[in-house]
N, C-alpha and C positions, 0 to 999 in steps of 0.2 A: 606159268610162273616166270621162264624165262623173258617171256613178251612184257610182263610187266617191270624186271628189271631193264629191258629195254630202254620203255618207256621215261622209266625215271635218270635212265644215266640220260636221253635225251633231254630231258626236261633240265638236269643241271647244266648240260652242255651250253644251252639256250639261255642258262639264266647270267652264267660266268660269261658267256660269250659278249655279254651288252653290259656287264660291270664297267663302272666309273667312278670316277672322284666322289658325286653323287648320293651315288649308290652306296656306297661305303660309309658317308656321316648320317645319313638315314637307317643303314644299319646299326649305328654305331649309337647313336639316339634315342631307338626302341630296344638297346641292349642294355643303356643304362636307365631307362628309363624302369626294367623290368626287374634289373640286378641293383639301386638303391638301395629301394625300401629291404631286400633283401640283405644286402652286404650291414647297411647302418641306421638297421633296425635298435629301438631303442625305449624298451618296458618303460608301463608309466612308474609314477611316482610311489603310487600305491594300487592297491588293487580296485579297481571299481566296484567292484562288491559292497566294498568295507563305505563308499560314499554313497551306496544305494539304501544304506539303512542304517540312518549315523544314531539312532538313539533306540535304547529297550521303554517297547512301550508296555503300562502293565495289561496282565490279563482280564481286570475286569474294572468296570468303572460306577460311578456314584450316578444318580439322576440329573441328569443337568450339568454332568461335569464330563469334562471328556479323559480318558485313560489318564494316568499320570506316566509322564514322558522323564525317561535319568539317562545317564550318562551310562554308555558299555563299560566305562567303568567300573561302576557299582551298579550291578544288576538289580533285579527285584528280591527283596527277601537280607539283600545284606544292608548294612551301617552307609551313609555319605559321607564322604572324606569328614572329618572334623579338625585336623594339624598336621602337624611336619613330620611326627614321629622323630622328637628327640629323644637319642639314646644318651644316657651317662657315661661319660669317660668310662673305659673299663668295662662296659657292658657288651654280653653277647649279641652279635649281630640279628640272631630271630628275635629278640626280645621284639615288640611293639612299639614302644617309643609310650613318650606320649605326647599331648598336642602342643606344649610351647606356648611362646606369648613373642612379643617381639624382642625380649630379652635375648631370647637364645635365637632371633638370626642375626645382630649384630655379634654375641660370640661366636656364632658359626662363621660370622666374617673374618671378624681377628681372630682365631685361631686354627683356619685353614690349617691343613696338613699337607697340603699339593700348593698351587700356586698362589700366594696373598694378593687377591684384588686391588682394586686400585680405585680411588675414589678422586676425582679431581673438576676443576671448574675453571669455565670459560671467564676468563675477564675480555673487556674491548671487543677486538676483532680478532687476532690471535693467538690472546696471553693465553696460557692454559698454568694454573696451578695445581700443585698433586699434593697431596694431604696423607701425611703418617697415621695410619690407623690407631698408633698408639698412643700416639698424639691427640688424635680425634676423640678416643677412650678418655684421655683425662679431660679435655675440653666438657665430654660429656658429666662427667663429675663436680667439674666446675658450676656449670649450669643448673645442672640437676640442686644440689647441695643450696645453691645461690635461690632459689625459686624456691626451697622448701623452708630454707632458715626465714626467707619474707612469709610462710604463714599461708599460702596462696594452694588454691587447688584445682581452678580450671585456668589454663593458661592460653591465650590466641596466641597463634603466629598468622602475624598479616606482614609478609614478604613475597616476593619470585622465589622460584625454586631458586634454593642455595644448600651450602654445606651448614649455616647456620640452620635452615630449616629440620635439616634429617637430623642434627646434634639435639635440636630442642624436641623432636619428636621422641627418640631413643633417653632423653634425662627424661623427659614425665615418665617412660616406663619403669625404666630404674627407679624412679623415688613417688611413683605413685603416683602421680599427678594425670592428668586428664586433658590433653593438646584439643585447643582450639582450631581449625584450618578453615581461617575466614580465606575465601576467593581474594588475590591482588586486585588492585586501580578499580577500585569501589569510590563513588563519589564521599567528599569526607562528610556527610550527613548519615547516608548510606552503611558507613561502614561502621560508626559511632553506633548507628541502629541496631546492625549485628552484632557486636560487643554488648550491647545493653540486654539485644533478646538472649545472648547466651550467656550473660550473669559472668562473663570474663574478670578474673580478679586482678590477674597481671597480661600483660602485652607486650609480645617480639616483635618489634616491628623496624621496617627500613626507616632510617632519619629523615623526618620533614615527612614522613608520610602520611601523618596524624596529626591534629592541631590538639595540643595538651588543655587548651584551655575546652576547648571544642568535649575533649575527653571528661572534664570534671563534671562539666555540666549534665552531657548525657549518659553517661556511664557511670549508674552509681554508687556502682559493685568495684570497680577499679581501684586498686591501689598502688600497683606497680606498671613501671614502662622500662624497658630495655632495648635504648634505639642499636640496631645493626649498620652501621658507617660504615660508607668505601674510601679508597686512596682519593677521590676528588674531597671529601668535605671531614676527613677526621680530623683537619684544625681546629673545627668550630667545636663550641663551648656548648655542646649537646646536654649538659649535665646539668643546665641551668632551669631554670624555670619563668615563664611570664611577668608571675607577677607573684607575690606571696601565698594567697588564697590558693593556686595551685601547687604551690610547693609543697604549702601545708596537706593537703589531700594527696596529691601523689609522690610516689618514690622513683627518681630517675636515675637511670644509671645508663652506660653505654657497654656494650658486647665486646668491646675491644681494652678496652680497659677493667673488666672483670676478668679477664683472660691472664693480664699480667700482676694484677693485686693479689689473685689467688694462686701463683706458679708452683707454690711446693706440693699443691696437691697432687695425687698421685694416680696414674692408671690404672689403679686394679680395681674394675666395676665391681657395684655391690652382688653380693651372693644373695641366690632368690632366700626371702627371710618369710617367712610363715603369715609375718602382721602388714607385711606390704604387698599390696595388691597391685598392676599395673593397672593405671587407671584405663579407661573408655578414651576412644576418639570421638571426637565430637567435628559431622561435616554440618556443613552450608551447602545444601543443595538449591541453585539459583537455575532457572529456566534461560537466565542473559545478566548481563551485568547490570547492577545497581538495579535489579526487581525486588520482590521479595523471596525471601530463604526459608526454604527447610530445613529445619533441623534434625539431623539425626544421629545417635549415638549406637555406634559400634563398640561392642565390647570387643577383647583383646581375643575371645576365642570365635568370633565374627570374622576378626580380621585375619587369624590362620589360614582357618578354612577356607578363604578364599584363597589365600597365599599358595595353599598346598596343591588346591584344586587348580590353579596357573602354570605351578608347577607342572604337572603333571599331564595337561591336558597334551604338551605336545609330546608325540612320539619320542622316545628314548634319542634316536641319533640328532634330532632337531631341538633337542633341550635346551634350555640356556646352560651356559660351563665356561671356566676359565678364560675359555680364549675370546669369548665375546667382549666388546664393549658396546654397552648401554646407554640412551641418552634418551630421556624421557621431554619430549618435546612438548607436554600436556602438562598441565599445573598439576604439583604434590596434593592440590585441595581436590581434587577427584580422583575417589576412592579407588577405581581400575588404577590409575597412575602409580599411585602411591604401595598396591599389592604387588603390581607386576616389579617397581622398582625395588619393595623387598624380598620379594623370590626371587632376583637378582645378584642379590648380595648374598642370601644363602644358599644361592648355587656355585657361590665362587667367581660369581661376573663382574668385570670392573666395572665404573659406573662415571659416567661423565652427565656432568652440571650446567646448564645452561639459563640463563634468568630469562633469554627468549624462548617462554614457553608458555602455552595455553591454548586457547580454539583457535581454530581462524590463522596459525601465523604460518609465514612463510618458511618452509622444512628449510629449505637452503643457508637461509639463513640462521637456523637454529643450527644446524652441520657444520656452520664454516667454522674450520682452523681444527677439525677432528677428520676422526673417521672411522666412525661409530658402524656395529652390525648389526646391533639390534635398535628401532626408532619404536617408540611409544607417543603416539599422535594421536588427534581426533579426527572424526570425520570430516567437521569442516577444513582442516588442516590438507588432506587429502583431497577433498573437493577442491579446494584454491589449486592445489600443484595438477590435479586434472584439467584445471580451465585454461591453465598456463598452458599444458602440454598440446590439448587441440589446439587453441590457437597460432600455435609457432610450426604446427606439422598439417599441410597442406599439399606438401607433392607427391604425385604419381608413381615416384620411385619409391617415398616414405609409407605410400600407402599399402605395398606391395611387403617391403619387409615386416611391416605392422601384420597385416594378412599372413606373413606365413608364421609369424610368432604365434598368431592366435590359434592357426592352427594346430600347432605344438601345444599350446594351453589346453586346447580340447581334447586331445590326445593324451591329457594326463600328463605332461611333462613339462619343467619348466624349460622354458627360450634361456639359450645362453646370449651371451655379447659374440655376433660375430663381427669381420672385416667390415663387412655390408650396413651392417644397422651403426655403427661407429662413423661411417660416411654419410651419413643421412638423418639422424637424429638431431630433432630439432635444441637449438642450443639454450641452455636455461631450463630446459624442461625437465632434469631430473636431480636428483640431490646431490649436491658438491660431497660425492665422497668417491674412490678409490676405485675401477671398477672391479669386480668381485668382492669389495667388501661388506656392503650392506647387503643383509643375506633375509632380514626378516623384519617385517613392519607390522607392531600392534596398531590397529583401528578401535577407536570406540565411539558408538551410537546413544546420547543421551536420550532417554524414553521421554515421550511428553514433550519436547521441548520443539520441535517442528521444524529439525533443522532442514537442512539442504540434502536429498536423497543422494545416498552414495548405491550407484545401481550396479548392476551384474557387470553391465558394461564397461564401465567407470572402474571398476575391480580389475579387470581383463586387461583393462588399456594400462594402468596402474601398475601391475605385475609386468609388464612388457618395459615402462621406461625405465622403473625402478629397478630390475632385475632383480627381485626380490621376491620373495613370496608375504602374502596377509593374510592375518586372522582379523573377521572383522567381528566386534563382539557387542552385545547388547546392554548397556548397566539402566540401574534403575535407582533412586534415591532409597530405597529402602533395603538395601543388597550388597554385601561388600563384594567388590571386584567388578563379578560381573554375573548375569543371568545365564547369559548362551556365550558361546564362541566360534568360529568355522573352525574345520579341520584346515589345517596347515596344507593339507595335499587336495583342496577342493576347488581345481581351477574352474569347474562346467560357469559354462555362460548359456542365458536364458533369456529371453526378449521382454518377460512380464516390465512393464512400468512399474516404478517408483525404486524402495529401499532392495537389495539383495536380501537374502536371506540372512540369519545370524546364527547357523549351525545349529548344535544339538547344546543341550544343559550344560554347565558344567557340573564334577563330581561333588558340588558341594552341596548341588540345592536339585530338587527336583518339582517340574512346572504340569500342570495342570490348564485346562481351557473352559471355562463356566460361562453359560449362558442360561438364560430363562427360556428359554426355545430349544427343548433337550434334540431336537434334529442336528440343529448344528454342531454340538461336538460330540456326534455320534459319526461313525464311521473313518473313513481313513486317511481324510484330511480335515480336520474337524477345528473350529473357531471359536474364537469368543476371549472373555477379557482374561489376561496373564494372571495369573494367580504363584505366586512362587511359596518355596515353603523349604526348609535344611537348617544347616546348621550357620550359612553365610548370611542368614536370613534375619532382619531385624525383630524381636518376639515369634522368630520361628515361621512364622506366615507373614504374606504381604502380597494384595492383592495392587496389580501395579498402573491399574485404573486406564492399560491403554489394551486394543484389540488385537488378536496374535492369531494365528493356523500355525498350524504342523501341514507341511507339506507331504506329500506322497514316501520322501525320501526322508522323512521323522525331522527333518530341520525346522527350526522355528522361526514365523518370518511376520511384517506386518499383518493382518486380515484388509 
């Protein structure tokens, strides 16, 4: 024993003896290299578990069909969300609720009891105007009132997202009426065609965006027009008409001038009355612009249940709430757009307006002169600002801080902004907002329509510029909202080509996988065409005519 402490005082004697400068940062190297991960260490997001099997599949299945796949939210055996669960003033908290209509999320907007949202809109380049909610209430009255005394029951709105669009959506449900949302910049043949197939009797529309004579001829259900003018052209004499023959057939008016004929009208929306029903929405589902349209009608307990199920899908602390501001950078005319931007206003979220908005456009500039936390985009929106960002990030040092972000992504956590990544990020490549303020970007995937694959990768790099997290979701013409969505905490990145996955169902619908070759949606990743079916669901079912797998990890993704 003593020989062996010997040994070892000799042995440090001999090791101190030849210490150096050296010796001491190589120690000092493999001390932090050992003591990091240890000191700042840092749990994912969520627990892996919980992304290892994001949907309940059922216990047993049909021939030819594979399991039916829900949402952990609604397990097997219980109800799919169907609404909001409004309660009545005065009513005890366990009550149920029940499902609402869009009536009661604009009263849930104006009459917040915590912070009153804020509704406002981009003009030019910087202007921002904000809008009195209670103000907006009687505008909504005005409109509504004006559309109903004309006799009219299905009504287009062919504009850009505006504050006149959500007025004129919210007066048809007040007074019953049934909103048209033709798609914007339709060629004017095109878009006369749409009006015609959907039997529209009156039309919202931006000035000069329609040819009235163009209208008499092919539209000829038409009877009202109600142009929306801006500061550049409300001089002109909007109110006029061609020539007689259309005057006689149509009834013109302008939006800014019913607003002031009608001033004494008053704010207090109508009370739901027994004999008025809110009408259906009625979309135009177009594969590109100026193609042809599908038509499809949502009714108002359609449009809930998607509502509720958006709501809901994100985790309690990642909800939308007060302090968010919203900016829907995807046209009102597609239905995800349009749910997500009203589970927005019934969570209390402010909501900002921008007319540059639809596929394809550039986020930055949908952003500038805000600074918005929550972005509602499509994919192809998303693909452009990814083509941007490779392009301008090509160095050695970028590729390094890129690398160790991804590596935190795989790790369950999201990459914050450091010193490093603020010195080296390429310029242009991420959205003109604040850093830490955009916190969350919806994606959506039109089915069918064969856009530009937004991949795993493309996801991963995406989270990295934007410093943000994405749900990327799957809609389908026959579905309000949306089919699927990712979980908000599901950074894994995977090498497969083409589209990423689109997570598990949401709560409102539940999907299914059919084929005539009962192998294939037998077992535990099982294929075949998407068949949907809930209460978000147009007549309940709707099979969505493109090919889907359930992956290992219950997510649902191209086949």
């Amino acid at each position: 024993m003593a020989n062996m402490v010997e040994q070892l005082d000799a042995l440090i004697a001999d090791t101190l003896s030849t210490w150096n400068l050296y010796t001491t940062l190589i120690a000092l190297a493999l001390f932090a290299f050992v003591a990091y991960p240890l000191i700042f260490w840092a749990e994912p997001d969520t627990h892996p578990l919980l992304l290892a099997r994001q949907a309940a599949a059922s216990p047993v299945r049909q021939p030819r069909e594979s399991a039916v796949y829900r949402s952990t939210e609604v397990p097997h055996g219980y109800g799919l969300k169907t609404g909001l669960s409004v309660r009545e003033p005065g009513a005890p908290k366990w009550t149920a609720g029940r499902d609402g209509d869009l009536r009661d999320i604009w009263r849930e907007a104006v009459n917040s009891s915590s912070t009153t949202p804020k509704i406002m809109s981009v003009h030019g380049g910087n202007s921002i105007v904000e809008y009195d909610l209670s103000k907006t209430s009687k505008l909504i009255n005005i409109i509504g009132s004006h559309l109903q005394k004309a006799g009219v029951q299905k009504v287009a709105i062919y504009t850009p997202n505006s504050i006149e669009y959500l007025i004129t959506i919210f007066a048809c449900s007040f007074y019953g009426l049934s909103p048209i949302l033709v798609p914007f910049n339709q060629d004017h043949a095109i878009a006369c065609k749409l009006l015609d197939q959907t039997q529209a009797q009156a039309v919202i529309a931006t000035a000069g965006s329609l040819p009235l004579a163009g209208l008499t001829e092919s539209v000829s259900s038409l009877r009202h027009v109600v142009w929306v003018t801006d500061p550049a052209n409300k001089h002109m004499d909007w109110e006029g008409a061609p020539d007689s023959e259309t005057k006689d057939k149509l009834a013109v008016s302008v939006w800014d001038n019913l607003m002031t004929e009608t001033s004494a009208t008053n704010s207090e929306l109508p009370k739901n009355d027994e004999n008025v029903f809110p009408g259906s929405l009625i979309f135009l589902w177009q594969k590109s612009t100026n193609s042809p349209a599908q038509v499809v009608e949502f009714t108002q307990k359609n449009m809930v249940a998607a509502i509720a199920a958006l709501v809901s899908a994100l985790p309690q602390r990642q909800r939308l709430g007060p302090s968010d501001l919203v900016l829907p950078a995807d046209s009102f005319s597609h239905s995800y757009v349009l749910s997500l931007t009203m589970a927005a206003l019934f969570s209390h979220s402010s909501l900002v307006i921008n007319s540059v908005a639809g596929t394809g456009v550039d986020l930055s500039l949908a952003a500038r002169g805000v600074e918005p936390t929550v972005i509602i985009a499509s994919s192809q929106s998303l693909v452009k600002l990814h083509e941007t960002y490779t392009s301008g990030a090509s160095s050695g040092l970028h590729r390094l801080v890129h690398s160790n972000h991804g590596r935190a992504l795989a790790a369950g956590r999201m990459p914050g902004e450091d010193l490093l990544y603020k010195m080296v990020a390429p310029k242009g490549s991420a959205i003109v907002t604040s850093p830490g303020k955009l916190r969350l970007i919806f994606a959506s995937e039109r089915a069918g329509t064969g856009d530009t694959a937004l991949s795993s990768a493309a996801l991963r790099d995406l989270r990295i510029i934007t410093r943000s997290r994405i749900c990327y979701a799957l809609t389908a013409p026959s579905v309000a909202g949306a089919v699927a969505q990712t979980n908000i905490y599901d950074y894994r990145h995977d090498d497969r080509p083409g589209h990423s996955h689109f997570g598990a169902p949401l709560s409102s619908v539940e999907i299914k996988l059919v084929d005539k070759d009962d192998s294939k949606v037998d077992g535990i990743s099982p294929s075949g065409e998407i068949v949907v079916s809930g209460p978000a669901v147009v007549g309940g079912e709707s099979n969505l005519g493109v090919r889907g797998i359930f992956r290992e990890d219950c997510t649902l993704g191209y086949a």
